[in-house]
N, C-alpha and C positions, 0 to 999 in steps of 0.2 A: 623085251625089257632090256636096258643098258646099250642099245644100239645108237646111233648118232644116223645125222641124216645131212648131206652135205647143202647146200642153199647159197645160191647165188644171187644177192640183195644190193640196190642203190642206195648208196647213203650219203647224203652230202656229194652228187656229183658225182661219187665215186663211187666203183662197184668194188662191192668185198665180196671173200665167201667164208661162211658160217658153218658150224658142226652144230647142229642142233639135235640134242639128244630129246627120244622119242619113248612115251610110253603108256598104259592103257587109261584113258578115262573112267575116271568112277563116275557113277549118276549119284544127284544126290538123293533118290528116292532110291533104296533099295530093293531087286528082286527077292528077298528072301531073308530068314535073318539063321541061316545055318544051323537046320534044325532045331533052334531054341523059341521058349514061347515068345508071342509078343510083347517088346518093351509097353508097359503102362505105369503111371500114378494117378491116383487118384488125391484131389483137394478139397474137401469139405462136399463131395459129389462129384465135383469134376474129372472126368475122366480122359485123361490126356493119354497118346501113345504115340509114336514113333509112323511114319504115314509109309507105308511101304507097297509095293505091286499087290501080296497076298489082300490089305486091305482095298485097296479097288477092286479086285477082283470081288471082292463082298459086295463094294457097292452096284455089281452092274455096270462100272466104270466105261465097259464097250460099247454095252448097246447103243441103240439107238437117240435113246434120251436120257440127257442126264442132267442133272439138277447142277444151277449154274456154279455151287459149292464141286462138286463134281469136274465139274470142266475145269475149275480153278486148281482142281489138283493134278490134273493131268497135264498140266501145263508147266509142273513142278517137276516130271518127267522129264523133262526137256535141259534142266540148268543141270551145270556140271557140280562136281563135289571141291568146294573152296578148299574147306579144311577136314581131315580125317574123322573129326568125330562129330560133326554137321548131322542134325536130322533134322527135319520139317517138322514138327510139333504142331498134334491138331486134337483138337475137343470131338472127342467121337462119339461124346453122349455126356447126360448126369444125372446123377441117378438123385430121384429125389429126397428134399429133406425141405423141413418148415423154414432150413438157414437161409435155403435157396432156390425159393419160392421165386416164379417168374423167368428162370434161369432154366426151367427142369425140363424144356420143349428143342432147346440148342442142340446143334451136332454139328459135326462134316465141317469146321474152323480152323483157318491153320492161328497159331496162336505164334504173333508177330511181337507183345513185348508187356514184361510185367514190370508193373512202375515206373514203364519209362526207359527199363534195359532190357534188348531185345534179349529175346531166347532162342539159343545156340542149340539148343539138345533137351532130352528132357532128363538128364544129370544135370547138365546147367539151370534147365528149371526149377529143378528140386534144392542145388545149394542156394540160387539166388532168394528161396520160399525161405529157407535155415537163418541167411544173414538177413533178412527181412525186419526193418523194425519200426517199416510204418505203421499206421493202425488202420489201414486197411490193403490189402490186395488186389490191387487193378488189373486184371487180364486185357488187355485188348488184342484184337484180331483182325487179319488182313482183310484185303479187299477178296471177294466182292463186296460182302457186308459190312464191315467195316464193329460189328459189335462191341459192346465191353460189356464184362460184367465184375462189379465189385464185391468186394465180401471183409467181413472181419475179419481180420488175421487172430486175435487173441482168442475167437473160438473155433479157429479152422481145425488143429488139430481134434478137439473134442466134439465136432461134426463129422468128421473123416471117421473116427472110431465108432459112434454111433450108425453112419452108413454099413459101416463094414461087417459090424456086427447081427444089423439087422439084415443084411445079404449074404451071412456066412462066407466073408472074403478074410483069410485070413491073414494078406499080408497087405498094405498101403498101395506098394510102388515095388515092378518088378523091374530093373533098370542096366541095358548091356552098356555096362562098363569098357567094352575092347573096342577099336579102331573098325573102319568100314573092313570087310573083309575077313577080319580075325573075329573062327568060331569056339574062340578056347573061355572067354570073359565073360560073365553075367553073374549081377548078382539081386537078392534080394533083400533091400536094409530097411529094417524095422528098429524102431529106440533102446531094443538090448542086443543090437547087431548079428541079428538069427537069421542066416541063409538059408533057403530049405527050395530047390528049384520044384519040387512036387508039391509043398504047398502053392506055390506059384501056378503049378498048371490048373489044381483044382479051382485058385483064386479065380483067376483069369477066365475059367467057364464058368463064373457067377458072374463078372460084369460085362460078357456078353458083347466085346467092342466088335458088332458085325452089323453091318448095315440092317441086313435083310431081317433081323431080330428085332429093330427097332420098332 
């Protein structure tokens, strides 16, 4: 890191030479998320998380076959990291409710953009849920499938509380806050601003975002 690299380039006719400074690429799927639980929110069911190695690993990712959702993420492997706090955002299940009837067989979706404005992270997900004041909530999601699914927004929260309680989850959304790389951030925000990273973990083994559970 901070090394330069010298380069001898045509430009316009003319040959210059260049310092071009060098330094490590991040992926934008993450190997690991520095011993802390898995970033997840949950929306009226939907259970969104952060797409990272340890989750492929759950799915099977390697073998021999894999479900064309699957393939599609492994190919997300491959792009670099644009901006620091870039994460792939995908629907890893949902857990059912009468809200979201129809909706409750989904999984394995990178989620491409709500309402129209793509999602960057799933902090971005969750301010753009906060400033939200249409009256409904459109998910849509990438290829291959191309899905959407719609919901009320003015009863998303008192569906989300309803799941959560009948699944003993005691927090919404556990969400790392810190940049790719830095394991010092994460937090857990609920409507009277209570962090608690162990309720988190206990959370997070009640919605189960593991393929092979599904």
């Amino acid at each position: 890191l901070g090394d330069t690299v010298r380069l001898q380039v045509l430009r316009d006719g003319t040959e210059m030479e260049l310092d071009l400074p060098v330094g490590v690429l991040q992926p934008l799927v993450p190997t690991h998320f520095h011993n802390r639980p898995p970033p997840y929110l949950i929306v009226a069911g939907l259970v969104f998380t952060s797409l990272s190695v340890p989750y492929l690993h759950a799915c099977d990712a390697w073998e021999d076959y894999v479900s064309p959702s699957i393939s599609y993420f492994l190919g997300k492997m491959k792009e670099p990291l644009q901006r620091e706090t870039d994460e792939v955002v995908i629907l890893a299940q949902v857990l059912a409710h009468r809200e979201n009837l129809g909706y409750d067989k989904l999984s394995d979706l990178h989620l491409d953009t709500l309402n129209g404005k793509q999602v960057l992270s799933l902090l971005h997900l969750q301010n753009l849920i906060d400033e939200c004041e249409d009256t409904f909530l459109r998910f849509e999601f990438a290829s291959p499938d191309n899905h959407m699914i719609v919901l009320e927004r003015s009863i998303s929260e008192r569906v989300t509380r309803e799941i959560c309680e009948e699944h003993s989850i005691q927090k919404p959304h556990f969400l790392h806050t810190a940049k790719h790389g830095d394991a010092n951030s994460a937090t857990s925000r609920t409507s009277d601003g209570v962090t608690n990273g162990e309720d988190v973990l206990e959370a997070f083994g009640s919605i189960r975002v593991d393929a092979s559970e599904k």
